[in-house]
N, C-alpha and C positions, 0 to 999 in steps of 0.2 A: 538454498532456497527451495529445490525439488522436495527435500525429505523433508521442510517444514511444512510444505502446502500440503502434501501427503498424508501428513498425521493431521492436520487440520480436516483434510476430507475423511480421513477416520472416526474420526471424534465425530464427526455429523455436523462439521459447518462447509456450508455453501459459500455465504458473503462475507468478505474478509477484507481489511483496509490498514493503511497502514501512514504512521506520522513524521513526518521530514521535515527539518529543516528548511526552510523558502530555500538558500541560499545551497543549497548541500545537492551537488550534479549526480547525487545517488536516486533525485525523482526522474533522471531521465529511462532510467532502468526499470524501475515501474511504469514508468507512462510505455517503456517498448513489451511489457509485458501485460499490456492491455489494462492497467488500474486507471481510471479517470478521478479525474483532479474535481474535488469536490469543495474544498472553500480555504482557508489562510484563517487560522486564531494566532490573537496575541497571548505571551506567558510573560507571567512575572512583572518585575520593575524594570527589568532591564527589558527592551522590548526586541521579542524574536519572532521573525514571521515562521510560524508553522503551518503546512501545507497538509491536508488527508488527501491519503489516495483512495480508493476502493475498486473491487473486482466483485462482479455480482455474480462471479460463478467459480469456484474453485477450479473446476473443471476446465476453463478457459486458461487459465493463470498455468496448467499443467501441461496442455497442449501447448505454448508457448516455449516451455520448458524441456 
């Protein structure tokens, strides 16, 4: 996760977010890594709750790290 935030603040992005599964205990590791939970879409016909997280500072997400 370090060397991917890494080269994203390389490349020149700050705000970066990322899509989970409602259901999948892998957003408790972003929400302890500071991204807040910004809303639930539904996909497809089968219906899957999907969850954004975002960090509005790379920087922040590193210091965590």
């Amino acid at each position: 996760m370090k060397m991917l935030v890494e080269q994203y603040k390389e490349q020149g992005y700050d705000k970066i977010y990322v899509d989970v599964l409602a259901d999948n205990n892998t957003r408790y590791f972003y929400e302890y890594l500071g991204a807040k939970f910004v809303k639930n879409i539904k996909i497809g016909r089968k219906i899957l709750d999907e969850s954004t997280y975002v960090w509005e500072s790379v920087n922040d997400v590193l210091e965590k790290l």
